[in-house]
C-alpha positions as a printed Julia matrix, in Angstrom:
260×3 Matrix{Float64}:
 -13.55  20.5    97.32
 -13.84  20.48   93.32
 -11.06  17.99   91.84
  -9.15  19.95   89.27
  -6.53  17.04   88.86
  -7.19  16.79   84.57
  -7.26  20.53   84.43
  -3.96  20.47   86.43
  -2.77  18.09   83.86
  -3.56  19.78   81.15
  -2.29  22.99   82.65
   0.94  21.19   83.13
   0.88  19.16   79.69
   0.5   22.73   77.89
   3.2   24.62   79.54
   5.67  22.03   78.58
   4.74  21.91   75.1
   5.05  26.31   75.51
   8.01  25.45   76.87
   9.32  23.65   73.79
   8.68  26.41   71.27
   9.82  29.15   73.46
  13.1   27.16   73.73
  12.94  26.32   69.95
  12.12  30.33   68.43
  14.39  32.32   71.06
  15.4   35.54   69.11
  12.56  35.46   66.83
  11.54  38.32   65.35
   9.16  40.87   66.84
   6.78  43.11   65.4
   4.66  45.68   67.67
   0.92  45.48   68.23
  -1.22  48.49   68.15
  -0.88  49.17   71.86
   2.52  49.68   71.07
   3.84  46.07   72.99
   5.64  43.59   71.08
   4.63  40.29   69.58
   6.39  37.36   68.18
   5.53  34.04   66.06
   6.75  32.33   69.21
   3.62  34.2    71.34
   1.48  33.75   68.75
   1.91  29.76   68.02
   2.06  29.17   71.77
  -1.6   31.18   72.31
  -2.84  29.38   69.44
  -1.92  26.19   71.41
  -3.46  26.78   74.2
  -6.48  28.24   72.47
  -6.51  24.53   71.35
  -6.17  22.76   74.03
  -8.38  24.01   76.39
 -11.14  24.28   73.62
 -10.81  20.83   73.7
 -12.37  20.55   77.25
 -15.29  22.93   75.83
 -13.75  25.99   78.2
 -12.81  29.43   77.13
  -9.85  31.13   77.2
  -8.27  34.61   77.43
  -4.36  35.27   76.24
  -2.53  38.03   75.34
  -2.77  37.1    72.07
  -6.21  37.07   71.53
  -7.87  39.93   69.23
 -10.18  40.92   72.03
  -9.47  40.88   75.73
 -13.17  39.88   76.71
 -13.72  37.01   79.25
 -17.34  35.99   80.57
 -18.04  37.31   84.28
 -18.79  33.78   85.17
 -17.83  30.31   84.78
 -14.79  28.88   83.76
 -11.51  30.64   81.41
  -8.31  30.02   80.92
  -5.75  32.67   81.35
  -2.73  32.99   79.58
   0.22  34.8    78.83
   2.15  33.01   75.87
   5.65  34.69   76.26
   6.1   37.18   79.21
   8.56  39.31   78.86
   8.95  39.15   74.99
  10.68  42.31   74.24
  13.8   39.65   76.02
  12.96  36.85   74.48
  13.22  39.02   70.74
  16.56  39.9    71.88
  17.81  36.51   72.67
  18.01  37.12   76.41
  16.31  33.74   78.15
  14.53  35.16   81.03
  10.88  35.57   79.82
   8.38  32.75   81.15
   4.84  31.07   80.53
   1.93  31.6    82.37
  -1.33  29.84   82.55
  -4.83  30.14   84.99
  -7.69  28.64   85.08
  -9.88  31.04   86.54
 -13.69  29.99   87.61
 -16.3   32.69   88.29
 -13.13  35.06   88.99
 -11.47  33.29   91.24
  -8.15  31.24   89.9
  -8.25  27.54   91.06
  -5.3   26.7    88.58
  -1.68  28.84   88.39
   1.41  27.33   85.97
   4.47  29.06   85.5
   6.85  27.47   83.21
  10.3   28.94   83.13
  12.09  26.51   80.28
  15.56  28.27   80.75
  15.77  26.52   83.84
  13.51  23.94   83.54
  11.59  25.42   86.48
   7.4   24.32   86.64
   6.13  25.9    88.9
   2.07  25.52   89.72
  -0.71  25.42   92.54
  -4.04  24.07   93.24
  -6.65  26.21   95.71
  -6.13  24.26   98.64
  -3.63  22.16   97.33
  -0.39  24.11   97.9
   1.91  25.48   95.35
   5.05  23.46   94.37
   8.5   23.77   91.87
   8.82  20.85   90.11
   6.86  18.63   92.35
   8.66  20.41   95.78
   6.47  22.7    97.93
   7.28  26.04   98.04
   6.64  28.56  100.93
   7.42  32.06  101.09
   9.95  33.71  103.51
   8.85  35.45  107.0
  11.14  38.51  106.21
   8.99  40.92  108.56
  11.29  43.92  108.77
  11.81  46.22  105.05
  15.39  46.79  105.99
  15.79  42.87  105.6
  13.43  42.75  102.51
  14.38  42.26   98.76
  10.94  43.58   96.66
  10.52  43.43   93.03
   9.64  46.96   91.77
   8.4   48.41   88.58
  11.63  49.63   86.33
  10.34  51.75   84.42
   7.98  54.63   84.74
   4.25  54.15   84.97
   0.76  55.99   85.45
  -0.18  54.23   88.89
   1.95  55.77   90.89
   5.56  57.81   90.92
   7.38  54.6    90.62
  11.29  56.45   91.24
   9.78  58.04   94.17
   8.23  54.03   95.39
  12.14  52.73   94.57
  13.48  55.46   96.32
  11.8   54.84   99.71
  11.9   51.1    99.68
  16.03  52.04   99.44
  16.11  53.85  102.06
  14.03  51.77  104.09
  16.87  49.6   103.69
  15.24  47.36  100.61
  17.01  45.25   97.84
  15.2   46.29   95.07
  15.4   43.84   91.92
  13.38  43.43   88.12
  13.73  41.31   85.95
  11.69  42.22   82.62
   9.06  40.21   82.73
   5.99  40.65   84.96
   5.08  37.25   85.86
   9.24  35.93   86.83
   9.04  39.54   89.16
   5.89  38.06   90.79
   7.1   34.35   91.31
   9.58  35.58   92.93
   7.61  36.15   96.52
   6.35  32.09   96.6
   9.65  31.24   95.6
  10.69  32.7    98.86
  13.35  35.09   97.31
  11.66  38.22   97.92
   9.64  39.46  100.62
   6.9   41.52   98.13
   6.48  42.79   94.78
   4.56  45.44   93.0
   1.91  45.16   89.46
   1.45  48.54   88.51
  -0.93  47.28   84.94
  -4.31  46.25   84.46
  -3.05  42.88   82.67
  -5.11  39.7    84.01
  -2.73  37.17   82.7
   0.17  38.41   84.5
  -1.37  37.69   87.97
  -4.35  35.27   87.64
  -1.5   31.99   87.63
   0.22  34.13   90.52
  -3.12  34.75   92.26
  -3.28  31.37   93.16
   0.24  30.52   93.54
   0.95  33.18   95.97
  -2.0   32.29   98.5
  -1.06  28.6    98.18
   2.61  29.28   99.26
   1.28  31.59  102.47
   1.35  34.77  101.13
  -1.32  37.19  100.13
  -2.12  39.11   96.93
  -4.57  42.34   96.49
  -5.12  44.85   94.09
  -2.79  48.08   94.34
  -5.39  49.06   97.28
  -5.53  46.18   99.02
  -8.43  45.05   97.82
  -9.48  41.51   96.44
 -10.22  41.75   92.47
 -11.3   38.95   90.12
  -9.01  37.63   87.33
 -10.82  37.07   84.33
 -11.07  40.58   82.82
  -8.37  43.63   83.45
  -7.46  44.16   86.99
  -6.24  46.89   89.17
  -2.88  46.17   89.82
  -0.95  43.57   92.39
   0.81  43.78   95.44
   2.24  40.32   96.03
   3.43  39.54   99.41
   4.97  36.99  102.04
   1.92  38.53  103.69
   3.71  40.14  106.93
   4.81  42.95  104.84
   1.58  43.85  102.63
   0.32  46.41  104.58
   3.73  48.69  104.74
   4.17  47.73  101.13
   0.22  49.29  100.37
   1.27  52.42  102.47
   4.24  52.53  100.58
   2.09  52.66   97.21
  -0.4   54.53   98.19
   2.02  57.34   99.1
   4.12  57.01   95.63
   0.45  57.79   94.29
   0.34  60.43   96.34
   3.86  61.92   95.41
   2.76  61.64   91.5
């Protein structure tokens, strides 16, 4: 097994520090990109950061931030996304979070989510298990939808007819939460809260620190298919799952892209 204990570190060191100027800049002001998302000085400072940091170590890195979304189709990047979720943390709402990945030849090896609101770290090591603030965490063994709470898209997207997808995971009897921000929706499964979730973009740095997570915690992650997908260039969407409901959850997608 490869030791990844100083790239855990630094993982861990950097999220902090994120943590510090998300905490500091809440409310900034945002200005939209030309894909029509928003940015703030907050994202940018905290992608220059890491940018730093892992250049540092002689690695490369691909953020949110970056002027082009190119990473190499081997070897070793970092992942980021600076501020998830900052059309909240513009508004002064504190629910967006930090996300980090160290992702070798596709594969992530490295997850950090930092959620400074609550002082929540979350991270995981392939083969190491995934832990909250030095805790392991394990998802649930919810195996029955009716029982479920999943974490669906709330808004509409071009994957799949995503009020049809809410719809039926109601009336299978679902709790059916969002929070804003892609990567605290996601988190949510190893955290044991909810049962799945669904990724309806083709953004790597709002899965590749969940890739990991999720698999070190027991549960599973795929592509909107169910299909495995690398994590260092844009993907095809997430399921995220305790595992014993992934396959009714894929059905469940599959037929909302169906109903489009």
């Amino acid at each position: 097994m490869i030791d990844h204990h100083t790239d855990l570190q630094l993982a861990l060191h950097t999220a902090r520090r994120a943590g510090d100027v998300m905490r500091r800049c809440l409310g900034a002001t945002a200005e939209a990109k030309a894909d029509g998302t928003l940015v703030t000085d907050a994202d940018k400072q905290i992608n220059a950061l890491v940018s730093e940091a892992v250049a540092g170590r002689g690695d490369l890195m691909l953020g949110e931030e970056d002027d082009e979304y190119v990473a190499p189709t081997s070897g070793r990047v970092w992942v980021c996304d600076p501020v998830d979720g900052t059309w909240l943390f513009a508004a002064g709402v504190p629910g967006p979070a930090f996300s980090l990945a160290l992702v070798v030849d596709g594969v992530s090896r490295i997850g950090v989510v930092h959620d400074p609101w609550t002082d929540r770290l979350i991270h995981a090591t392939a083969g190491a298990g995934a832990f909250i603030n030095g805790r392991p965490l394990a998802v649930n063994t919810v195996d029955d939808m009716a029982a479920a709470c999943l974490v669906l898209p709330g808004n509409r997207v071009s994957a799949f007819d995503a009020g049809w997808l809410f719809a039926q995971a109601v009336d299978a009897g679902a709790d059916v939460v969002t929070t804003g921000s892609a990567v605290h929706d996601a988190v949510m499964v190893p955290l044991g809260f909810a049962a799945g979730a669904v990724y309806p973009y083709t953004s790597p740095w709002d899965m590749a620190a969940i890739a990991v997570i999720v698999i070190e915690a027991g549960g599973r992650i795929s592509d909107l298919h169910g299909s495995g997908q690398r994590y260092d260039g844009p993907i095809k969407g997430a399921v995220i799952s305790n595992d014993r409901i992934h396959d009714r959850l894929l059905a469940m997608v599959a037929a909302a892209s169906d109903a489009r």
